[in-house]
C-alpha positions as CSV (number, residue, x, y, z in Angstrom):
1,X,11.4,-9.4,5.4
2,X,7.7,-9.5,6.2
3,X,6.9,-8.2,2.6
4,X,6.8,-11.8,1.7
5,X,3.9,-12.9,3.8
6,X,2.1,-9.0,2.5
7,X,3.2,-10.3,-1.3
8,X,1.4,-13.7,-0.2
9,X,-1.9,-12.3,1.1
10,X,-2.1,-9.7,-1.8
11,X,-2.0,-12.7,-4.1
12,X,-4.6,-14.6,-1.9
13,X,-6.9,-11.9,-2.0
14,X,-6.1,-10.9,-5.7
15,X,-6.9,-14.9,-6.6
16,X,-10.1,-15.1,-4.6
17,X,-11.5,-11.7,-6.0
18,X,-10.3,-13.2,-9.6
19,X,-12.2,-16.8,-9.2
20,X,-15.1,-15.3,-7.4
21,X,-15.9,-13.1,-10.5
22,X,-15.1,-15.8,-13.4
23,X,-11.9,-14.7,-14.6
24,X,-9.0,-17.4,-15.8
25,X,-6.0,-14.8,-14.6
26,X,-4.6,-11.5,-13.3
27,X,-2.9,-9.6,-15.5
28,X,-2.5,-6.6,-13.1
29,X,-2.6,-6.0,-9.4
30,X,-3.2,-2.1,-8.1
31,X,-2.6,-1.6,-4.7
32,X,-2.5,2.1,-2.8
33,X,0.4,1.4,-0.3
34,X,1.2,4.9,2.5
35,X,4.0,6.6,3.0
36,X,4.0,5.3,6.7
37,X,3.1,1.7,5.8
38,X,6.2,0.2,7.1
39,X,6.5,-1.6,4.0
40,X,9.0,-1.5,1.3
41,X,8.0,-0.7,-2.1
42,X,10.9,-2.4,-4.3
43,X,11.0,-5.3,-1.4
44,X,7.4,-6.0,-2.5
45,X,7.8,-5.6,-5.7
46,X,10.7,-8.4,-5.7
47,X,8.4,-10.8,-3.1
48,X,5.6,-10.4,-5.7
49,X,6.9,-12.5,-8.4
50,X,7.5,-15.1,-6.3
51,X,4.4,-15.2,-3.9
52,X,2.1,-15.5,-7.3
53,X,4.0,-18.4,-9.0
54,X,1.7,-21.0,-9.7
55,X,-1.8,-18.9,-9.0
56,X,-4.3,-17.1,-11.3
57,X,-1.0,-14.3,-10.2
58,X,1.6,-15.5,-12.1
59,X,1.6,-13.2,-15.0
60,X,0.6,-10.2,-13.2
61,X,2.0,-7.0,-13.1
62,X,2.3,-5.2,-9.6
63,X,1.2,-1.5,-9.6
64,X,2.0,0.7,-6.7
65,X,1.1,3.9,-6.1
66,X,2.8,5.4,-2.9
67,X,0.6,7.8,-0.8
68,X,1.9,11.0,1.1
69,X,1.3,10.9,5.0
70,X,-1.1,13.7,6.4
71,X,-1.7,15.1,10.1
72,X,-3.3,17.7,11.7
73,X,-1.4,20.0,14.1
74,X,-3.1,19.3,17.4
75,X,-2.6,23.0,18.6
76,X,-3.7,25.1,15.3
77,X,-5.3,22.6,13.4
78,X,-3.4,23.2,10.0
79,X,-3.5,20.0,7.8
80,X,0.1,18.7,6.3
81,X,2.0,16.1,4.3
82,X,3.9,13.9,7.2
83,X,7.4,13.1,6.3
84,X,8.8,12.5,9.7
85,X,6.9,11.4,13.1
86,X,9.3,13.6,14.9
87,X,8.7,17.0,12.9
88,X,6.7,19.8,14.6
89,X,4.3,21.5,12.8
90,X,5.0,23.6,9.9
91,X,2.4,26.2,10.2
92,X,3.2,26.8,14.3
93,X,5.9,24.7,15.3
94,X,3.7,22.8,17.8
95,X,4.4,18.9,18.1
96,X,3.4,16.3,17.9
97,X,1.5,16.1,14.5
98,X,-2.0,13.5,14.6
99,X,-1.7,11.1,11.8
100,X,-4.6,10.9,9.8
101,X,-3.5,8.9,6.6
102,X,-0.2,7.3,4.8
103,X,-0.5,4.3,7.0
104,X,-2.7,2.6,4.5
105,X,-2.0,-0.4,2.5
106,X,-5.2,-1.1,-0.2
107,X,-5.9,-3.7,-2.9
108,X,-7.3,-0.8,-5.1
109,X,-8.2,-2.9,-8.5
110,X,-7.2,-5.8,-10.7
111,X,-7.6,-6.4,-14.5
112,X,-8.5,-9.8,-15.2
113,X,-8.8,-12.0,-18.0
């Protein structure tokens, strides 16, 4: 389960972002996580808890907001969501599909106290 070690550096980060601007805690974490990630939203959201006991974390809420994929057809250049690696095109049927986002994993914002 490698979302533990993600869960760990969010918290790091979220921590040193928190001290470096005078705040006593983090109430709330944001962080934009894409569709092709490779990370598991509820397995973070369980390792989250757990990586923040005992840091200016500990009372914070995770927020994630999940981000469709997008490509570019390679042959006709129409832009589309990405569901699936292995799905041709939708506008010609051409494949493969160039991955241009929804790999992304970003610590968007906190709200401090």
């Amino acid at each position: 389960m490698h979302e533990l070690s993600i869960a760990m550096s969010l918290v790091e980060a979220a921590c040193r972002e928190a001290r470096a601007n005078g705040a006593h805690s983090v109430r709330r974490v944001q962080v934009v996580l894409g569709a092709l990630s490779g990370i598991e939203p509820d397995a973070l959201c369980f390792c989250f808890p757990i990586a923040a006991q005992e840091t200016l974390c500990a009372a914070a809420e995770l927020e994630l907001r999940v981000v469709p994929a997008s490509g570019r057809c390679q042959h006709c250049g129409q832009h589309s969501d990405v569901t699936d690696l292995l799905a041709p095109c939708p506008a010609c049927g051409s494949w493969p599909l160039v991955v241009e986002g929804g790999r992304e994993m970003l610590l968007e914002s906190l709200e401090v106290a």
